[in-house]
N, C-alpha and C positions, 0 to 999 in steps of 0.2 A: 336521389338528391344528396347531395355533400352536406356535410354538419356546417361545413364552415361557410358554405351560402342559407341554410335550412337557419342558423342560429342567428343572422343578420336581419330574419325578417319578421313582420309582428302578425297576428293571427290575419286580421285585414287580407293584408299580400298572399298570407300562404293558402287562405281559403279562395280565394281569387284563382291561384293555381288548381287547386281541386276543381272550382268548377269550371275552367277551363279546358281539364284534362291536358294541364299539362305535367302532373304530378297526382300520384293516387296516395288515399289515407296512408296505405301501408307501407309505402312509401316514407311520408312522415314521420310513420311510427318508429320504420325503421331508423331514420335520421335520431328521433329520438331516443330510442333505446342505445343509439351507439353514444349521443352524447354521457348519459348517464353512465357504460360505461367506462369511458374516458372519464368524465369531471368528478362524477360522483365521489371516486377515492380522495379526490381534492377538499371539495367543498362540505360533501355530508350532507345535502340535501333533500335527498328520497331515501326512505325508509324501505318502501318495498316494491317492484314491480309487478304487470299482470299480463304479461305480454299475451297468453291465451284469452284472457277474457276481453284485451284488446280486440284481437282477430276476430270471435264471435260478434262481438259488435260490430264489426269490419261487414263481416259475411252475412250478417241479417242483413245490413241495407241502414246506413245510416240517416238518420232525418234530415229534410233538407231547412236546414239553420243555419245564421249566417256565420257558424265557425264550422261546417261539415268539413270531417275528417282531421281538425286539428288536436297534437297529441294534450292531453293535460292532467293534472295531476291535483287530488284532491288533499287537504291538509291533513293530519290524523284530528280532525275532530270537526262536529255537527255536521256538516255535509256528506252523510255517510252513504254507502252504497252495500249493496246487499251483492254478499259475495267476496266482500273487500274487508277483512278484520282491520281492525285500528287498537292502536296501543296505547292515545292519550298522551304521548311523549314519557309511559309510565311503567317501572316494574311492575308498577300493582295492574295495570289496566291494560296488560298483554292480552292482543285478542278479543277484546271489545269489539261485536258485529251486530249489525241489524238483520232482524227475518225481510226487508223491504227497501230498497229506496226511499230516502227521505225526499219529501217535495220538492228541495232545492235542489237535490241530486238528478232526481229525475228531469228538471227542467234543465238541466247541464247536458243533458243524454237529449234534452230535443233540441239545444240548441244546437249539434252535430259534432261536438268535443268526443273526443275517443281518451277514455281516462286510461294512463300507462302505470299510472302510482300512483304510492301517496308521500307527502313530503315531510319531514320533520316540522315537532312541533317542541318546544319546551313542556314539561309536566304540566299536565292540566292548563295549558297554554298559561300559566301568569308569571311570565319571566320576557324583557322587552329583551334576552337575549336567547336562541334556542342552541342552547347546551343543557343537557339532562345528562342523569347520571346514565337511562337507557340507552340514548343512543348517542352521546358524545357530543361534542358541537359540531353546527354547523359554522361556514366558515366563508367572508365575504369574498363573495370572484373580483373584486377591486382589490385587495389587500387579505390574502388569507390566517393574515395576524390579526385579522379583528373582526371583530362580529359582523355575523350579516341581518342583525334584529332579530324581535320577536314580537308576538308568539309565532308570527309568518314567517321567520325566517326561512325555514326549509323552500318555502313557495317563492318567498321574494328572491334569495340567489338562483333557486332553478332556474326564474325567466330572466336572471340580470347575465348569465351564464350562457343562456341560449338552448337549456336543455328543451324548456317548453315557450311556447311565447304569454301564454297566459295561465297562472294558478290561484284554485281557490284557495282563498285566505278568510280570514275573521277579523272581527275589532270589537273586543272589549275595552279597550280603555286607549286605543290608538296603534291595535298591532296590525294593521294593513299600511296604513301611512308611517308608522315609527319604522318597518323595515323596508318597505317604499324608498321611502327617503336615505336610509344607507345602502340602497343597492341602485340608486340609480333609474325609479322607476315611478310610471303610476299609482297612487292607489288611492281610490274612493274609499271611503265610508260611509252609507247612503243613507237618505234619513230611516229614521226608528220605523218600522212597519212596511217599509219599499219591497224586503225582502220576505221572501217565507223560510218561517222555521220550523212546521209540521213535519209530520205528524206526530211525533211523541215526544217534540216539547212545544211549549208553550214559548214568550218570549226569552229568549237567552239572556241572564243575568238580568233579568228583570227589567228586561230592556234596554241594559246600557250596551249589550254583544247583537253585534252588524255582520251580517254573513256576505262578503263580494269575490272580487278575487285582487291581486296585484297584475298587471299590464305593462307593454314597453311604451303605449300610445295612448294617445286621448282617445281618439276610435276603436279601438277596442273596445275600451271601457265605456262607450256610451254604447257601443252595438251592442254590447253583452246586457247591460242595465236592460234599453229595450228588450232580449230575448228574456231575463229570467225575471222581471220585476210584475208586481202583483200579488197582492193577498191571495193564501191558500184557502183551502173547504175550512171555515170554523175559526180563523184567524180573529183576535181578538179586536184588532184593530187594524188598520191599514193608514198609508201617508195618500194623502190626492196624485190622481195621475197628472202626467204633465199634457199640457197641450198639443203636443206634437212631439215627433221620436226628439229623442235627448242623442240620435245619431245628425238627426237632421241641425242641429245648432252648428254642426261647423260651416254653415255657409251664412250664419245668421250673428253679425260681430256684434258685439253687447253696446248696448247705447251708454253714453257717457256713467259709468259706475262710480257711486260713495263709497269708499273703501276705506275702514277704518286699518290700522296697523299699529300690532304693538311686538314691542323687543323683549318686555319683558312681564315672565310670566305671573300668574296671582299669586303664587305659591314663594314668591321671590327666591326659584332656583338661580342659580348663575347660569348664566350664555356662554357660550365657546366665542371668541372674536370673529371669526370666519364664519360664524354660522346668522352672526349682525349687519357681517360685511355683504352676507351675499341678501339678507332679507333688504338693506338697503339700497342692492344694486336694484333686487325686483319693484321696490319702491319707485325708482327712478323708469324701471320700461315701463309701469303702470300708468307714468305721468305721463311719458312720453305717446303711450297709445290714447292718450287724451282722458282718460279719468281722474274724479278727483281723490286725493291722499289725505289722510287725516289721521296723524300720531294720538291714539284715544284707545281705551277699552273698557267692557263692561268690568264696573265695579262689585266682586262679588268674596261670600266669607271662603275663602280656598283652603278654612279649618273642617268647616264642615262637609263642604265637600269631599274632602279628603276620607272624612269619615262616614258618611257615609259610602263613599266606593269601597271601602276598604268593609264596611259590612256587609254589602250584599255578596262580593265577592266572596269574602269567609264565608257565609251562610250557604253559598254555591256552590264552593266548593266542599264541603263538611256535609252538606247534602248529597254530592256525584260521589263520595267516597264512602259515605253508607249504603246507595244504590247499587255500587260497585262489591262489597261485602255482600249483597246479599243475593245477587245476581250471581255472580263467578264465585261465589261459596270461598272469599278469602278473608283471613283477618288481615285489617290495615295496622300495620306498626311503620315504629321509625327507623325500623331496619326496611323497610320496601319503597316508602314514602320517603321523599327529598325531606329536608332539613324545614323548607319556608314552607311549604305547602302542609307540612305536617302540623307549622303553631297556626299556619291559617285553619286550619280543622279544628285545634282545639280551640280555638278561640273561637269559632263558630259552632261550636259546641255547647259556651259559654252564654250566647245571645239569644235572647227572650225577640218576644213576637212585636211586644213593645221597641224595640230596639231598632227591628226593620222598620217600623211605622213609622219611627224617628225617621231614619235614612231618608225616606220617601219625600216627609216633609221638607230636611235638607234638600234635596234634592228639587224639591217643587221650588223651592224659594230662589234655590238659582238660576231655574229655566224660564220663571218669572223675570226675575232683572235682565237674562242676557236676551230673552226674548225682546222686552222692551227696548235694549240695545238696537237691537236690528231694526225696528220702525222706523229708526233714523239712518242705517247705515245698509246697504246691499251685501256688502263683504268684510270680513274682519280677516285681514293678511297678519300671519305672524312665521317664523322659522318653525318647519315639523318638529324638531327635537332641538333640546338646547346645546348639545353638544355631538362635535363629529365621532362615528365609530369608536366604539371603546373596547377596549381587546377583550381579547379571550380569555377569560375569567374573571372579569370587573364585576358582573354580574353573577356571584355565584350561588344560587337557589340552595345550593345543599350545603352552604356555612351555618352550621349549628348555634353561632354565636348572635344570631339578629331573630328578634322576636318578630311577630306577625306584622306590629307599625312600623319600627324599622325594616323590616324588607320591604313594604310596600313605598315607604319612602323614599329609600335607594330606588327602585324604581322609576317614581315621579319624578325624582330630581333630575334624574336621566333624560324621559322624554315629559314635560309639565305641560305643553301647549297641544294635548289633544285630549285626555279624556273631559275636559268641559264640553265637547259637544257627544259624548257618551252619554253624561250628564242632561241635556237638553235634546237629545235627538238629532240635532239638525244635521245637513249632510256635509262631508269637509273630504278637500281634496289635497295630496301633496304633490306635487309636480320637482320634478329633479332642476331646479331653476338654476340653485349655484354649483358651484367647484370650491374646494382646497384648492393652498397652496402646493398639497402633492398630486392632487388632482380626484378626490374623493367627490364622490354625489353631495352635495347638502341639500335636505330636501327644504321648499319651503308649501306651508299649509295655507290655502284659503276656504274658509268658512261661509256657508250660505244661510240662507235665510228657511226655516222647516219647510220639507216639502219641494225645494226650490233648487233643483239640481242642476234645472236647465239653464240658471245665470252663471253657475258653475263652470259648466262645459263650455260653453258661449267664449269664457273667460280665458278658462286652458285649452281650448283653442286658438285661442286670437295670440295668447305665452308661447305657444309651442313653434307657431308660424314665426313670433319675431324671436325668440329664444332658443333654435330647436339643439333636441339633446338626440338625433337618432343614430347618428355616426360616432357620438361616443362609445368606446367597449370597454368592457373591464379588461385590466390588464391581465388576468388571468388566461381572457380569451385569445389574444396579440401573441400569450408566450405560448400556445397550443395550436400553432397553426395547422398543424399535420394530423389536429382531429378531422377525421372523413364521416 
C-alpha cells in the first residue's frame, strides 16, 4: 500500500482492509515505517521505532479487535509496554521500562494495534508545547513554524501527518484536546476512572491525568473507548458504563441539546479573534441542527483552582523525580532537569500533606459548582485553546527566569478552557470545527455531563456529518507527494 493512500485513511477504513484481506498488518507497517522515515526528519514526532517487535506481534497472530493489524504508537509515558524503554521526554529519565505491560497497554495489544514506536513527549509531559531539551521540538505538519502542542504533541502530529491513524495520548490538564485542536484532530478526554491506569500506579495526578489516544474520526474514537474502557483488577474507582456502545451513537442523533457556551475563560486569559470567530460559527451549526444556545458559564474561583493544579502537579512531579533517583541510581540536578520542571520539584519539595488536603478541597468546591452547572445544561461549548499555534519557542520549559507559578501560568494562559474538566472529571471533547484565515485547525471543545460520553459522540457525530473535516491535509502532506 502507498503512504500517500495508507496516510488519507483513519483506523475505521484501514482495519476494514485487514479484514478484508485486502491489505496485511505488515503491509501497514510497512506503510508506516516509510512514513516516519520520510516525515519524521520534518516533524520530530517519534522518538524511537520497534520494527522487530512489530513483526513478533505480527507472526504470533494478532487479536481479533476492531483495529487488527493497525500501526500505532505509544507516547513516552503511562502506557508502557514491556520491552519498549521510555525516556519521559527526559535527560534524566533515559530508559525508564517496565518488567510488564501496563493494563492499558495490554488492552491496546487486544484491541489489534501493532505498536511501531513511541512518540515524543515534553519533560515529564507538563509543557502544552513538546520541545525538550532531549529530543528537540516536535513541529506541526500544518505550519512547521509552530507548535504541534503538548504534552501529546509527538502523538497528535504523527496522525495529523498520516504516519499512524491513531496514537496514544494523555490528559493532564488538557494535553489530548490542546494538541487535538492544533493538528487538526480528534481528541477525547474521558471521564476520570473510564480508563485504567494499573498496575503500578494508582490514579495519575490524582486524578486529574486521562489516559486515551488523539484520532482523525469520531469512530475511531468511540470504537477504541468501547475496546479499552473499563475498570482494572483493584481500581479504586471506576465511571458507569454507558448503555450501549459509544460506537453505536453515530446512528442515534441527539435529541434537542441545552448547550451552554462561553468565549471567555475563568481565568480571564485573552482569546485569539479567530479562535471566537470560529466558536461562534459552531454556535450558529448547533442552532441550526436544532438545539438550544445559551451564552452562560459555571461560576467558579479560577484562583484556586489554579492552585491547586499547580500543587498536585508539583507534588507529582518532585515525587516521579525521587522515584526516578532511586530506581536508575541518578542524582537529579539543574544540570539534567529542564529549567520549569526543576522549580516544580523544588517547590514540591516545599509542600506539606496539609497543602494537598487543601488542593483537594479546592478542587472539591469546584466540581461542586460546575457539577451543579450541568443539571441545567447538557453541554458546555467553548474554543479548546484560547489562542491559535504559537511557534517554536513561545513555550520554553528550560528559561531559567520563570519560577514554578509563572510557568504554570504561561501555560494556562495558552490553553485556559480545558483543565476545568481535569478538575471535575467529566469527559470533554475537541473537534477540529474551525480554520484560520491561513487555514490552521482551531480546535473547539464540548464538555459533557460525568459519566456521559455518549451525549458527546451523539454530538460529534451529528458536527462531523454537517461540518466534515476528512479531506482537509496538512500542508506538509500536499507538499510530499512523492512519499510511497
Amino acid at each position: 500500500m502507498k503512504f500517500s493512500e495508507y496516510s488519507k485513511m483513519d483506523g475505521f477504513d484501514l482495519a476494514l482492509l485487514v479484514k478484508n484481506k485486502e491489505v496485511t498488518p505488515q503491509e501497514l507497517k510497512k506503510a508506516a515505517l516509510e512514513g516516519i522515515e520520510k516525515l519524521n526528519p520534518v516533524i520530530n514526532a517519534v522518538v524511537s521505532t520497534v520494527p522487530e517487535l512489530a513483526d513478533e506481534e505480527i507472526q504470533a497472530g494478532l487479536p481479533e479487535g476492531p483495529f487488527k493489524g493497525i500501526p500505532f504508537l505509544i507516547k513516552e509515558s503511562s502506557a508502557q509496554a514491556a520491552g519498549i524503554p521510555v525516556n519521559l521526554g527526559s535527560r534524566f529519565g533515559v530508559d525508564v521500562s517496565t518488567p510488564q505491560d501496563t493494563n492499558l497497554m495490554t488492552r491496546f495489544r487486544q484491541a489489534g494495534f501493532v505498536t511501531v514506536g513511541t512518540s515524543t513527549t515534553p519533560e515529564f509531559a507538563f509543557n502544552f508545547s513538546t520541545e525538550s531539551v532531549f529530543s528537540g521540538p516536535t513541529r506541526n505538519p500544518w505550519n512547521t513554524n509552530l507548535s504541534a502542542g503538548g504534552s501529546s504533541g509527538g502523538a497528535a502530529a504523527a496522525v495529523s501527518a498520516g504516519i499512524v491513524p491513531i496514537a496514544h495520548a494523555n490528559d493532564g490538564a488538557g494535553s489530548i484536546r490542546q494538541p487535538a485542536a492544533v493538528n487538526g484532530l480528534v481528541g477525547l478526554k474521558p471521564t476520570r476512572g473510564r480508563i485504567p491506569h494499573g498496575p503500578f500506579r494508582a490514579d495519575i495526578l490524582n486524578g486529574l491525568s486521562n489516559e486515551f489516544a488523539v484520532t482523525k474520526s469520531v469512530r475511531d474514537s468511540a470504537l477504541l473507548l468501547d475496546a479499552i474502557a473499563g475498570p482494572d483488577i483493584g481500581a479504586s474507582s471506576w465511571a458507569e458504563s454507558p448503555k450501549r456502545p459509544y460506537f453505536s451513537e453515530r446512528e442515534n442523533k441527539p435529541q434537542k441539546l441545552k448547550i451552554a457556551w462561553m468565549a471567555t475563560p475563568s481565568n480571564g486569559a485573552l482569546v485569539d479573534n479567530e479562535c471566537v470567530e470560529a466558536l461562534h460559527r459552531t454556535v450558529k451549526i448547533c442552532q441550526d441542527l436544532g438545539h438550544e444556545l445559551i451564552e452562560i458559564a459555571p461560576q467558579i474561583n479560577a484562583e484556586e483552582q489554579f492552585q491547586a493544579t499547580m500543587r498536585i502537579w508539583a507534588s507529582s512531579i518532585s515525587r516521579s523525580i525521587d522515584k526516578l533517583q532511586a530506581g536508575l541510581n541518578r542524582k537529579a540536578t539543574a544540570d539534567n532537569i529542564e529549567a520549569s520542571n526543576w522549580a516544580l520539584y523544588q517547590y514540591g519539595q516545599t509542600l506539606k500533606a496539609s497543602d494537598l488536603l487543601e488542593a483537594y478541597e479546592f478542587n472539591n468546591r469546584v466540581s461542586r459548582t460546575v457539577g451543579e452547572f450541568f443539571t441545567d445544561y447538557d453541554v458546555l461549548l467553548s474554543p479548546t485553546i484560547a489562542q491559535l499555534p504559537w511557534e517554536i519557542g513561545k513555550l520554553n520549559a528550560n528559561d531559567p527566569n520563570l519560577d514554578a507559578t509563572q510557568w504554570t501560568e504561561r501555560m494556562m494562559g495558552y490553553a485556559p478552557f480545558t483543565n476545568l474538566f481535569n478538575t471535575t472529571g467529566q469527559p470533554a471533547i475537541s473537534l477540529p470545527l474551525g480554520w484560520s484565515s491561513e487555514g490552521l485547525p482551531i480546535g473547539i471543545q464540548f464538555a459533557g455531563r460525568f459519566a456521559d460520553e455518549s451525549t458527546l459522540f451523539q454530538l460529534a457525530f451529528q458536527l462531523e456529518e454537517a461540518q466534515p473535516w476528512k479531506n482537509r491535509r496538512p500542508s506538509l502532506l500536499e507538499e510530499m507527494q512523492e512519499v510511497r
